[in-house]
C-alpha positions in Angstrom: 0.0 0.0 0.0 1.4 3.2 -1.0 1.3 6.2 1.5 1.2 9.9 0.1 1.6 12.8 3.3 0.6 16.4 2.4 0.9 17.7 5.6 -0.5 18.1 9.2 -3.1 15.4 9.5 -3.7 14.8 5.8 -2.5 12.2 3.8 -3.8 9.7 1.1 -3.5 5.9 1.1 -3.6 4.0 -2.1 -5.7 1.0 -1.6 -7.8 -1.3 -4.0 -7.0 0.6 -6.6 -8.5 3.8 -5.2 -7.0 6.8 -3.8 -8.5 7.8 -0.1 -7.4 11.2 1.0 -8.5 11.9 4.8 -8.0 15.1 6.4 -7.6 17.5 3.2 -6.2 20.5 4.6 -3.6 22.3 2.1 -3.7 25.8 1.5 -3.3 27.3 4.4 -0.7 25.0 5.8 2.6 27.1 5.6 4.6 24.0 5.7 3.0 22.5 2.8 3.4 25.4 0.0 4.8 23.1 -2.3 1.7 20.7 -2.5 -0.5 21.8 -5.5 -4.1 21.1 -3.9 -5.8 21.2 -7.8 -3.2 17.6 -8.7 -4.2 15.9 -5.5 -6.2 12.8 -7.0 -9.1 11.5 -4.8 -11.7 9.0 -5.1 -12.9 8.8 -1.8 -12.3 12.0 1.2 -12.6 10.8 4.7 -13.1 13.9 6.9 -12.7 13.0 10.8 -14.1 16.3 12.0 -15.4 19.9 11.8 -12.3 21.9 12.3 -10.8 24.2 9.7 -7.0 22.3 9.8 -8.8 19.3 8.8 -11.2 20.2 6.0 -9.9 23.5 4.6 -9.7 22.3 1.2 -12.5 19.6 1.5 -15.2 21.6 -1.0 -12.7 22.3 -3.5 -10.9 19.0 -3.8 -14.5 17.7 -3.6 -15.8 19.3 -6.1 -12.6 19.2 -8.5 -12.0 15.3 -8.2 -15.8 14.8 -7.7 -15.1 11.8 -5.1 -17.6 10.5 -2.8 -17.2 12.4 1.2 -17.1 10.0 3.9 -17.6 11.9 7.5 -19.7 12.6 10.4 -23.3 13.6 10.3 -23.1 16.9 10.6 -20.3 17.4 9.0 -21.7 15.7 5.8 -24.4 18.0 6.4 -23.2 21.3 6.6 -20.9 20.0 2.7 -24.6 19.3 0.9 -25.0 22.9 2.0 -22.4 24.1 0.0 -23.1 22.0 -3.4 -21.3 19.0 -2.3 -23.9 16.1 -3.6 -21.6 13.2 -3.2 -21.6 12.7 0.4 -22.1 9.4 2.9 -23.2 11.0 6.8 -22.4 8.4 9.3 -21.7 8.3 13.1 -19.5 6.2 15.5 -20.2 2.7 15.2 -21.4 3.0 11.8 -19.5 1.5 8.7 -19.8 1.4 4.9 -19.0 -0.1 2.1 -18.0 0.5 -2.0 -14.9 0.0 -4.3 -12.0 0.7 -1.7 -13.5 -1.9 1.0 -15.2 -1.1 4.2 -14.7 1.7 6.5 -16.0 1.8 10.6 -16.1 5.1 11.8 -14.4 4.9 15.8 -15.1 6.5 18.7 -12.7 9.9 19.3 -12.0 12.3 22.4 -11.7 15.4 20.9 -14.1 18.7 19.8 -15.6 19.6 16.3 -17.3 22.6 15.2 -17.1 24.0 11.5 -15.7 27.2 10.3 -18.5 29.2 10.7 -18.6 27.9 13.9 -21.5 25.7 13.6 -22.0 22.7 15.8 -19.9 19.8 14.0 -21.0 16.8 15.7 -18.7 14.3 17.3 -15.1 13.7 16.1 -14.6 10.1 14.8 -11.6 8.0 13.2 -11.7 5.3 10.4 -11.3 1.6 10.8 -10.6 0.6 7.0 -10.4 -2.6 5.8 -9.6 -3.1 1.9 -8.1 -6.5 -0.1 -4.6 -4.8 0.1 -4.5 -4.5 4.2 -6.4 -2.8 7.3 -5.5 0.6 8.6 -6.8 2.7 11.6 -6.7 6.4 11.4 -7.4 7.9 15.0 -8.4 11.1 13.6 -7.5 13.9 16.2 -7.9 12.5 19.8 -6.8 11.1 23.1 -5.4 8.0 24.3 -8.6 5.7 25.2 -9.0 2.3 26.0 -12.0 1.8 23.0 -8.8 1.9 20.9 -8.3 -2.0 22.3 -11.4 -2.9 20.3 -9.5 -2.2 16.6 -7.6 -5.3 17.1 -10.6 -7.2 17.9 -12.3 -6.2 14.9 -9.7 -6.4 12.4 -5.7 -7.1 12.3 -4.2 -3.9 11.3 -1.4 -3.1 8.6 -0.3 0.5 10.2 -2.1 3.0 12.0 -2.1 7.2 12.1 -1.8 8.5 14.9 -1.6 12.5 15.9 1.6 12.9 17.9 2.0 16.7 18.2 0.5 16.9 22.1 -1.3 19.8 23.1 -4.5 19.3 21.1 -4.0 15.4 21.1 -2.3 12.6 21.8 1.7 13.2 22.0 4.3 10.2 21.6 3.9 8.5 24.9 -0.1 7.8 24.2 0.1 7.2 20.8 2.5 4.7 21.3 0.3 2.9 23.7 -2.6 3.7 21.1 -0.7 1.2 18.2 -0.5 -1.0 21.1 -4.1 -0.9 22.2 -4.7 -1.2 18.6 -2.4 -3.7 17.5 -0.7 -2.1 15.1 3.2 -2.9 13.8 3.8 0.7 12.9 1.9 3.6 12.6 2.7 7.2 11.0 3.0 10.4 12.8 0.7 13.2 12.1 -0.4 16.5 13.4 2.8 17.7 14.6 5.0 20.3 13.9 2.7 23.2 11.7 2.3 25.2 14.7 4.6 26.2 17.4 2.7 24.0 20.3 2.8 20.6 18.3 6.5 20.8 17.1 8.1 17.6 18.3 11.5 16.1 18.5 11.9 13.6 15.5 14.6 11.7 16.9 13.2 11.5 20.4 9.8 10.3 19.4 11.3 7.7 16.9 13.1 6.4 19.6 10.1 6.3 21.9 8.2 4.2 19.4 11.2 2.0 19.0 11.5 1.8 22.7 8.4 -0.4 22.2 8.9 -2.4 19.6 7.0 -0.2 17.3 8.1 1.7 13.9 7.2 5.2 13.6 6.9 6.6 10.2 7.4 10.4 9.5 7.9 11.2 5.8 8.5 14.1 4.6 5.7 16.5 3.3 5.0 15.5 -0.4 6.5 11.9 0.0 4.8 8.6 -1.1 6.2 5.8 1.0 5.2 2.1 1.3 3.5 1.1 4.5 
């Protein structure tokens, strides 16, 4: 499975032939000026919650690729508002399935709220499953024990985990996270765009290592096998 990071908390995952992109926020992310938002090639967009450094580009790439939005309720809602007809509203606990596989959406400690600061529902992650492998995305949130339930409901490939602290999970949970979860590896996200997530690289590698784990940070732009 081939791994694409643009950035923050967004990234694509080839899978089944399909490109998933979660999390599409681009443009205003200084660190990622070199990432061309109108090439990004998507057939499905997983949106874990409301806030703006997780969806600031959702409507355009939606609308540009013309791929099918997977997210919360009201987040689903509030992107039929603005023209966006492709669109699947589920909740936690809920799953679906179409060409990449099947996707659960998880439980998530966080907040959500849109960017007009309408209510955006509760935060979720994605449990997907495809032919190629199985992959958890947390989606912004803390270290909680429902995260032991992933390996009971499906044998995981990687994971993606935030590790910035501050607003979620830093190092220390997220590695007990891939080990709640059962995950091998995982990749770092949500670090370093904004002074109060920058992170040590080497110090949270070794962390993971500490453990037994791998912890994946490529470089903004970079496709890497996971």
């Amino acid at each position: 499975m081939k791994f694409t990071y643009y950035g923050h908390a967004c990234f694509a995952v080839e899978a089944n032939e399909q490109a998933l992109l979660f999390d599409p926020f681009i443009t205003p992310n200084p660190l990622a000026r070199e990432i061309d938002p109108e090439k990004i090639d998507a057939d499905f967009i997983f949106i874990s919650h409301g806030h703006n450094d997780h969806m600031a580009d959702a409507v355009a790439i939606a609308q540009q690729t013309k791929a099918m939005v997977i997210a919360a309720y009201e987040v689903g809602s509030w992107l039929e508002e603005r023209g966006i007809e492709n669109v699947v509203s589920l909740n936690p606990g809920g799953s679906f399935r179409s060409e990449f596989g099947r996707v659960k959406l998880t439980a998530a400690i966080h907040s959500s709220s849109m960017s007009d600061e309408s209510y955006g529902g509760n935060p979720v992650g994605f449990l997907v499953e495809t032919k190629d492998g199985n992959f958890y995305y947390s989606g912004d949130t803390a270290l909680t024990y429902d995260m032991k339930l992933i390996r009971e409901w499906a044998k995981l490939r990687f994971a993606v985990l935030p590790i910035g602290d501050h607003f979620t999970m830093g190092i220390d949970d997220a590695v007990r996270a891939a080990e709640f979860a059962g995950a091998p590896k995982f990749v770092g996200v949500h670090y370093d765009t904004f002074p109060p997530i920058e992170i040590d690289h080497e110090l949270a590698k070794k962390t993971a290592a500490a453990a037994g784990l791998e912890l994946l940070l490529p470089a903004i732009g970079e496709t890497i096998e996971v």
